[in-house]
N, C-alpha and C positions, 0 to 999 in steps of 0.2 A: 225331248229331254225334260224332268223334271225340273220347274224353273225356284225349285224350294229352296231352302237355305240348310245346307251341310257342313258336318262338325265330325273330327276323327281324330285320335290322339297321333301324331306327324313322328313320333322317336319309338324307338325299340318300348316293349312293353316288360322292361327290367329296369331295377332300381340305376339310377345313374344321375349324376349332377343335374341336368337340366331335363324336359320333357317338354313338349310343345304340344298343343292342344290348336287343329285352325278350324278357322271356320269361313264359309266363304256364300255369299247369296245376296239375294234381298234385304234380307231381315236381318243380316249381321252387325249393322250398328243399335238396331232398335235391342238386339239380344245383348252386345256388349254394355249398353249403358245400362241394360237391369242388372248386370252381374258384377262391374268393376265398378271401384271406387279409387280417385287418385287422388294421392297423397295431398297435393293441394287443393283438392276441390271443383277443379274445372270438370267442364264435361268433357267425356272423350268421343261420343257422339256429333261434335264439329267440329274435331281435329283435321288438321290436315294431314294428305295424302303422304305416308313416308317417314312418321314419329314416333318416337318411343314411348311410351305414357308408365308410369310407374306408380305401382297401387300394389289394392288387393282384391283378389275375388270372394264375393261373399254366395249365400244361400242362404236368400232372406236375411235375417239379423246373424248366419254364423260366416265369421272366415273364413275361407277354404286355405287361401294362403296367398303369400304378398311373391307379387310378378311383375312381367314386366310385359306390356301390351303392344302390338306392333301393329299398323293401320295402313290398310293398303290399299285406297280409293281404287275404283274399277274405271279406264280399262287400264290403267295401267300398276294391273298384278300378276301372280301367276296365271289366273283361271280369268281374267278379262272382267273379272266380278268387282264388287266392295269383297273385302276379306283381312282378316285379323287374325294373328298367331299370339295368343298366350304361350309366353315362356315363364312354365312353372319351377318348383322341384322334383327333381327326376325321380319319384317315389310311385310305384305302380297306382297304390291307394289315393292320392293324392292325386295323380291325373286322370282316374276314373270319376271321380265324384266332383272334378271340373268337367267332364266330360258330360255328364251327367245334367249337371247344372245347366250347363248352354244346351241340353235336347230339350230340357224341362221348360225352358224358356221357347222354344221353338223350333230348332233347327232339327234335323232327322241325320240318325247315323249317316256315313259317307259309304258309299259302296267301293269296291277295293278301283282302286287305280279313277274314282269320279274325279278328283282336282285338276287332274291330267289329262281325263276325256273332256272336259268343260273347256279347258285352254282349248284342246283341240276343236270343238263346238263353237266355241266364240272366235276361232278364229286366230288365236294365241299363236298358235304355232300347227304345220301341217301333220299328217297319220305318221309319217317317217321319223320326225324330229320328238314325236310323245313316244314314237318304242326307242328313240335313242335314249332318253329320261331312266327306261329300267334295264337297259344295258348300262346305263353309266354304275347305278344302283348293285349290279348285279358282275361287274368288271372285276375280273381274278387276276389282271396283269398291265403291264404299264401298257404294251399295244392294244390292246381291248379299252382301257381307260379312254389314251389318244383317241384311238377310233371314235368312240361311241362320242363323244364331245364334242370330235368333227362333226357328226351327224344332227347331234343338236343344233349346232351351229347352221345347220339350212344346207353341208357341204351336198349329200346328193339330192337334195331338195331342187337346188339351183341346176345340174346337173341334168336330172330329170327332168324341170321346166322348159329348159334348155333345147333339149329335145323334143319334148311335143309342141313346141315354138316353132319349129322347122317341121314336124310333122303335119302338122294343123292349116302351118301356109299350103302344102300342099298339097291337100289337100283342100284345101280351099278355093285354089288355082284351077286344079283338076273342073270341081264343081262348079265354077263361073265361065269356064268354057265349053261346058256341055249344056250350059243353061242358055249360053251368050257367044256364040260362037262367030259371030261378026265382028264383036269389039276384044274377043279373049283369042287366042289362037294357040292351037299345039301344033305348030309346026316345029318341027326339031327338038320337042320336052322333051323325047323319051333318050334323047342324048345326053342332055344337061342335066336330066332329074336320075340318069342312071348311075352317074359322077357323084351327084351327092348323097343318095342311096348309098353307095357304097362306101360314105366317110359317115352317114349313121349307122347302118352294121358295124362299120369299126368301133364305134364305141360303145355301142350295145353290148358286143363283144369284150372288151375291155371291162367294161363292168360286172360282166357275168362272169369274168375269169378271175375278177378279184375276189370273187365268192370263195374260193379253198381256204384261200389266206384269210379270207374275213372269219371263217369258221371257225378258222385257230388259234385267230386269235381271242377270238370272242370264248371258245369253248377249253381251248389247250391243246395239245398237242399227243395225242393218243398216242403213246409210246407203247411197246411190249418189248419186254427182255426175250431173248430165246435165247437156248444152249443145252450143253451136257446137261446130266444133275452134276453139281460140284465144281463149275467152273468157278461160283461166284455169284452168281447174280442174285441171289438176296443180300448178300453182302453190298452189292451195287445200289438193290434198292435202300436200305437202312441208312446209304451212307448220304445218297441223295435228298431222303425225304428228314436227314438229320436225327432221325432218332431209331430206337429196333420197333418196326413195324415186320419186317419174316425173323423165323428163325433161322438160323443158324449156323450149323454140325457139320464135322468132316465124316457123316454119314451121307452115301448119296440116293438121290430120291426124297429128301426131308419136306420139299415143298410137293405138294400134293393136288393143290386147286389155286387159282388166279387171285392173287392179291392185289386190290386197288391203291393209289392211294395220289393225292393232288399235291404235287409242291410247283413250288417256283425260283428260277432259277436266274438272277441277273433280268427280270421283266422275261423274261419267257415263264408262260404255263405251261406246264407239263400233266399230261393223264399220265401217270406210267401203271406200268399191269406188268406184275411180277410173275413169272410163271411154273409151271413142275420143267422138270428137265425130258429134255427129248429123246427117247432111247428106246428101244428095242427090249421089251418087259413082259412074264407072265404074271406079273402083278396087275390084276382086274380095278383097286383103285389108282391105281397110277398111272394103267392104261387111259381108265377116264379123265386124269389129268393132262396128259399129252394130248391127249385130243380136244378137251379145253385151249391149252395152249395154241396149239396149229388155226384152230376157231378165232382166238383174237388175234394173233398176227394177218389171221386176212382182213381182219376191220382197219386194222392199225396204220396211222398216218407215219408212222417210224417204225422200227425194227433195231432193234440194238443187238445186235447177233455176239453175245461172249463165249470165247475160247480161254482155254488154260494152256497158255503156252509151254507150261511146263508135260505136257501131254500132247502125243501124237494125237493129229486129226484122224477118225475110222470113218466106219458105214453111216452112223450118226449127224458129223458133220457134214456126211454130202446130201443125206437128207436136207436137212436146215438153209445150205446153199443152198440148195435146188428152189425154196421155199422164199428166199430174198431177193434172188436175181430178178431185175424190172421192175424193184420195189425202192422207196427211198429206205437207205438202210444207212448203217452204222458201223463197221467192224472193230468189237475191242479185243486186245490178247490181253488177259488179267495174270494176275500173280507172275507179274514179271522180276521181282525179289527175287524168284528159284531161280533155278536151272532154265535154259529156253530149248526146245526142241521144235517150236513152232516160227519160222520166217512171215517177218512181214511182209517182205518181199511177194514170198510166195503165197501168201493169205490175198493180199491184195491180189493178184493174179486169177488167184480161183472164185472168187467174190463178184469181183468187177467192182469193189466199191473202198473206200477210203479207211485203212486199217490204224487206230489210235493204238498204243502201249499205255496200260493202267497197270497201278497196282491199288486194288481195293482194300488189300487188309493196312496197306502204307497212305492210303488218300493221294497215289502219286496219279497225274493226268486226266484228272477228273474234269481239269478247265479247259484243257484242250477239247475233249467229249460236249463243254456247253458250248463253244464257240462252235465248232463243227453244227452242231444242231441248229444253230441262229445265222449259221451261213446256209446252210440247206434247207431253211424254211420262208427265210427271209432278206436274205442276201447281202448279210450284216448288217443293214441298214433299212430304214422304212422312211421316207419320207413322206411327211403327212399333210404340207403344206401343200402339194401338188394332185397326191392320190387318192382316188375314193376309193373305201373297201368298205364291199356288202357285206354283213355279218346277219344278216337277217333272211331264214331261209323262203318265208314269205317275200321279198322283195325279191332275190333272186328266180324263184319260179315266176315272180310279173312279167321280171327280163327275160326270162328263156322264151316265155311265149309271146312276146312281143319282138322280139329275134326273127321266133319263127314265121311272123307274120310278114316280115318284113321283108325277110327271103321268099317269102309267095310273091314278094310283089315283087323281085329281082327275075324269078323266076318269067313272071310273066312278061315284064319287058322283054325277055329273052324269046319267051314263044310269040313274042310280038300280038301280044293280048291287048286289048280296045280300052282307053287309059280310065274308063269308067269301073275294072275291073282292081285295079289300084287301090281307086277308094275303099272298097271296104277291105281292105287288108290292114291298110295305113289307119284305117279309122280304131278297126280292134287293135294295132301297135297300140295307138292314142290312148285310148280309152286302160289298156294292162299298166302302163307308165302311170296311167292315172292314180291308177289305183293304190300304188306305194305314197304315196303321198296323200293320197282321203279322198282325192276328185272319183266322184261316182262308183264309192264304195255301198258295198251293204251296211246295211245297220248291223246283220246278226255278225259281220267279220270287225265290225267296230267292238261291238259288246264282247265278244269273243280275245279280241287282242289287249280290250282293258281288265278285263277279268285275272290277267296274268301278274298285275300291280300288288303292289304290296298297301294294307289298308293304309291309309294318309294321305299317298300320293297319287 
């Protein structure tokens, strides 16, 4: 690592009340005392660690403009450095040409996500806890927030430690009795070591399985409508995402290609993907949009299947069924203001899955629809005080192959393999667990994962 002294403007590069400019290295007080002057005179060069200092930044004899200085003795800052946040005026022009100032003085652009790999470097905080940093950054919903925050917090840092804690001894044990086999002895291990084996797969396990949920909540909830043309469902989307994003018309066929669009619902994120209707057509564009549609309902972590109750089920809907069964789905009957000739009863029947009554053009049953989704994705409740969830698909590939290592070595106790055989299974578990956390990672997966930061942090 460069041991330089680095400088980046820290807030959105848009006009706005305040703007922050930090700097963080060696040379960051010798830089701050050339550029700030405070209002009484002191120097802020033997401030202490955790003070406000209020001034102004000049450029040689000009102002740049009056701030307020904040000092944050290394190690205890963000990046483990000396380091200083100038909070300016939030005027683009204004914090380029402080920016400016303090490289002119010494320090060198920041490269995106450096503050963050440096905490990591010095020691700050472990690999797992600096990508929690731009998930929190990057959190579309209150579960994604919780999460990632836990994450900060060391939650599967400790988790993880925890674990190669227990893997390490035994391997360690293994290794001193095939070194020392007079004073270490395996008589009976492969009894007792098979018992706890099988309570670290269980939570290897556990944690590899909080990955779907981690995803969803980190990313949203991939949703696709499916149905007739004309039952409703851009209607469903417009009403969802609060404003007209589809058109329309009691013409059927209107929606033609896959409409995106990200809202949020009560802390649920939702993907939702609005779609053409599914039906039986010599129209060659609409052909292409049904088959669009069929395409993301196979990606799709939900299926929102709408019916118009006011209309008999045909050849259509049994397509569509056939298309949901074994999948987590949704069943709504819409426009239930008409006439009904469709049974819930009977929907739910044919479905195999849980049938709401909406009406989209009235906004009737729409809350029923979010509760349903935050019971079948999360079981109305999350409790975060107890649970870790992976939202990070790098940590979850460490897990699966540290799983699978571990199960070699279940295996083998089973073929009743020579316990030297052990070791190197347990050591690669060791060493993939490691790796989510920064223990004998690469450099290029390090440069790689900060690369993804946003400049400042």
């Amino acid at each position: 690592m460069k041991k330089n002294t680095i400088a980046a403007i820290a807030t959105a590069m848009s006009s706005s009340g305040i703007g922050i400019i930090r700097i963080s290295g060696e040379q960051t007080f010798a830089i701050i005392k050339e550029i700030f002057r405070k209002k009484n005179g002191d120097r802020i060069d033997v401030s202490k660690s955790h003070r406000i200092h209020y001034g102004y930044i000049l450029d040689g004899e000009e102002v740049l403009d009056e701030v307020l200085v904040l000092v944050m003795r290394g190690p205890h800052s963000y990046t483990a450095e000396d380091t200083v946040e100038i909070d300016c005026h939030g005027g683009i022009l204004v914090m380029k040409r402080i920016l400016e100032t303090v490289i002119k003085c010494g320090a060198r652009p920041a490269e995106p996500g450096e503050f963050t790999k440096r905490a990591f470097l010095n020691g700050r905080m472990d690999l797992s806890q600096a990508e929690a940093v731009i998930d929190v950054i990057n959190a579309k919903n209150d579960y994604a927030l919780k999460s990632s925050v836990s994450q900060l917090n060391g939650e599967i840092s400790k988790k993880i430690r925890k674990l190669r804690e227990k893997i390490i001894y035994e391997i360690a044990f293994i290794e001193s009795a095939l070194d020392d086999p007079e004073h270490v002895s395996l008589d009976g291990y492969k009894i007792q070591f098979k018992e706890k084996l099988c309570s670290m797969i269980q939570e290897l396990e556990t944690l590899a399985a909080s990955a779907d949920n981690g995803r969803v909540m980190a990313e949203g909830i991939r949703t696709v409508i499916l149905g007739k043309p004309n039952v409703g469902k851009s209607s469903l989307m417009n009403l969802l995402a609060g404003q007209e994003r589809a058109i329309v018309t009691e013409i059927a066929g209107t929606t033609r290609d896959t409409l995106e669009e990200h809202i949020y619902l009560h802390g649920i994120s939702l993907h939702i993907v609005d779609t053409a209707g599914i039906r039986d057509t010599d129209d060659r564009v609409e052909q292409i949009g049904v088959l669009k549609a069929k395409d993301a309902a196979r990606d799709a972590d939900l299926i929102i299947y709408m019916v118009d109750g006011s209309v008999p089920l045909d050849e259509n809907d049994k397509d569509i069924v056939g298309m949901i069964q074994e999948r987590k789905a949704v069943v709504l009957i819409n426009k239930t203001d008409l006439v009904q000739v469709v049974e819930k009863e009977e929907l739910e029947k044919i479905t195999g899955h849980k049938v709401i009554l909406i009406s989209a053009k009235e906004h009737l049953g729409i809350e029923c629809l979010e509760k349903e989704i935050e019971a079948m994705f999360y079981g109305g409740k999350i409790d975060f005080n107890d649970q870790v969830y992976i939202t990070n698909i790098r940590h979850k590939t460490a897990l699966m192959e540290s799983l699978d290592s571990m199960k070699l070595v279940q295996k083998s106790i089973e073929d009743d393999m020579p316990e030297d055989f052990y070791s190197i299974d347990l050591m690669n578990a060791y060493e993939q667990l490691g790796s989510i956390i920064g223990e004998a990672v690469e450099e290029d997966l390090v440069e790689q994962i900060f690369s993804k930061f946003c400049m400042g942090k």
